[in-house]
C-alpha positions in Angstrom: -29.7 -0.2 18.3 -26.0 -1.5 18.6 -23.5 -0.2 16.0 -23.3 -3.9 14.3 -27.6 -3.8 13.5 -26.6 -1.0 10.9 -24.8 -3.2 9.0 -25.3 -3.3 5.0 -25.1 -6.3 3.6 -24.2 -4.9 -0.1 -21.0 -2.9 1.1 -20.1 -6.0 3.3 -20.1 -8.1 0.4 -18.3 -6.0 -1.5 -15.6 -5.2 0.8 -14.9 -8.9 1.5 -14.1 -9.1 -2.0 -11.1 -6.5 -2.0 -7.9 -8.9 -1.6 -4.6 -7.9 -0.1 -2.1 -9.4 -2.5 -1.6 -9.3 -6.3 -3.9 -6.5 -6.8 -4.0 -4.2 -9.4 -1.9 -1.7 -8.2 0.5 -3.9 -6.9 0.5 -6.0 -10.2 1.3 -2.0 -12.0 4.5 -1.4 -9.8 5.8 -4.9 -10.4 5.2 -5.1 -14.4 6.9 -1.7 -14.2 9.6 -3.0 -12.0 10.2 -6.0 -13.9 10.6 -4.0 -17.1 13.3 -2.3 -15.7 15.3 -5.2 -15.2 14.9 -5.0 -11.2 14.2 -8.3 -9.6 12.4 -8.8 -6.2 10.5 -10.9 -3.7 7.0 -10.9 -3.0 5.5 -10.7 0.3 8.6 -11.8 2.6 6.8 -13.5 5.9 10.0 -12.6 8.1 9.8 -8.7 7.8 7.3 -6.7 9.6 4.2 -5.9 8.2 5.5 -8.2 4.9 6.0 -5.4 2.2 4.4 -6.3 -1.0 7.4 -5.6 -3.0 11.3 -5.9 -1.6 14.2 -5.5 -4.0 16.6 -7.7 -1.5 19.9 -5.8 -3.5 19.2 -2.4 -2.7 17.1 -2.8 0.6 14.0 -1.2 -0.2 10.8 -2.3 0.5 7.6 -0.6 -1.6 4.4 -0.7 -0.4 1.6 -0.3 -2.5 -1.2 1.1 -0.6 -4.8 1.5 -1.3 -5.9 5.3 -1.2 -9.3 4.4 0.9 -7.8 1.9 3.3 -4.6 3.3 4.3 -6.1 7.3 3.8 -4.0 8.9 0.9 -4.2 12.3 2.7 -6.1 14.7 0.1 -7.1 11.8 -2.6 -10.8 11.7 -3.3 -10.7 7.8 -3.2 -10.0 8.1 0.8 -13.5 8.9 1.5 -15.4 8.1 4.8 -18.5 5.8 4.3 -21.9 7.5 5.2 -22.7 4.9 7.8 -21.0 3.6 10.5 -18.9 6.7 10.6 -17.3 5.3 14.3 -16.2 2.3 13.0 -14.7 3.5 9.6 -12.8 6.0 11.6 -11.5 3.6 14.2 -10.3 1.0 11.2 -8.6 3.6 9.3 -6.6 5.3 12.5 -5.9 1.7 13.2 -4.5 1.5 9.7 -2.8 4.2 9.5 -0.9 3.4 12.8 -0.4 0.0 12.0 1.6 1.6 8.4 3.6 4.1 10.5 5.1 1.4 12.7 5.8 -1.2 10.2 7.9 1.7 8.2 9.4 2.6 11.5 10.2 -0.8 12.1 11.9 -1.4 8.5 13.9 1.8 8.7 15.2 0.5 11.9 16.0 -2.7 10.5 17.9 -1.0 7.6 15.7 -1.2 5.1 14.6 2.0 2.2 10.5 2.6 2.4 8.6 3.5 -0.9 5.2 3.7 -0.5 2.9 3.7 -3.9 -0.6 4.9 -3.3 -3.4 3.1 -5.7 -4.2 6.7 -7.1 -0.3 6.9 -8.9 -0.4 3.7 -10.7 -3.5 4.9 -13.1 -0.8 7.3 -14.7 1.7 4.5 -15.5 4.2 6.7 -17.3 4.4 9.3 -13.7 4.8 5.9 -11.8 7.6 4.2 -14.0 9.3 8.2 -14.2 9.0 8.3 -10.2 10.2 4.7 -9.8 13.5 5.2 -12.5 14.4 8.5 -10.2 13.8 6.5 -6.8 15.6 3.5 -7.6 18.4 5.4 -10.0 19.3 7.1 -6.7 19.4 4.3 -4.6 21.4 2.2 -7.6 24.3 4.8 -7.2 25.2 4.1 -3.4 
């Protein structure tokens, strides 16, 4: 029996419904952002791997990443499924390869990575602390 006949159609369902922009974490960082006067661009098509959040001013692109998909190394939401163990591992590898050349690729194009894992915008007033600090420093240069 081929790898695809194991498929659950429950969990496919359900991870078809995750979207990629605008989602609650994301939304977290740029209420926060916006309420500390910062203004940015969503999404911008001609950088690579389109960063969900760019603050064009200061160069620095945020990504807000989801602990399960792009493996938020010791979180308990970046859990392997209990079937299809190959495939899960292959995606995430994929994923988390994919994430270390698009930061590459910024920094090499000039540009200040933040990533925000999914996990640090539940504790809103840790996130907005973290992102005054981060973007305090980079302010000053």
């Amino acid at each position: 029996m081929g790898e695809q006949a194991s498929i659950d159609p429950k969990r496919s369902a359900m991870m078809a419904r995750i979207g990629q922009r605008d989602t609650q974490p994301e939304l977290a960082v740029r209420r926060l952002l916006h309420g500390l006067g910062y203004r940015f661009r969503l999404h911008r098509r001609d950088l690579p791997g389109r960063p969900d959040i760019i603050l064009p001013r200061y160069r620095i692109a945020i990504l807000v990443h989801g602990c399960f998909w792009h493996r938020h190394r010791r979180c308990q939401f970046a859990y392997v499924p209990k079937s299809r163990i190959e495939f899960w591992t292959r995606k995430f590898q994929q994923n988390i390869d994919r994430d270390k050349r698009v930061s590459r690729e910024l920094r090499a194009r000039g540009w200040k990575v933040l990533t925000v894992w999914e996990c640090q915008t539940f504790d809103t007033g840790a996130l907005d602390r973290r992102l005054r600090r981060l973007l305090a420093i980079r302010r000053s240069h």
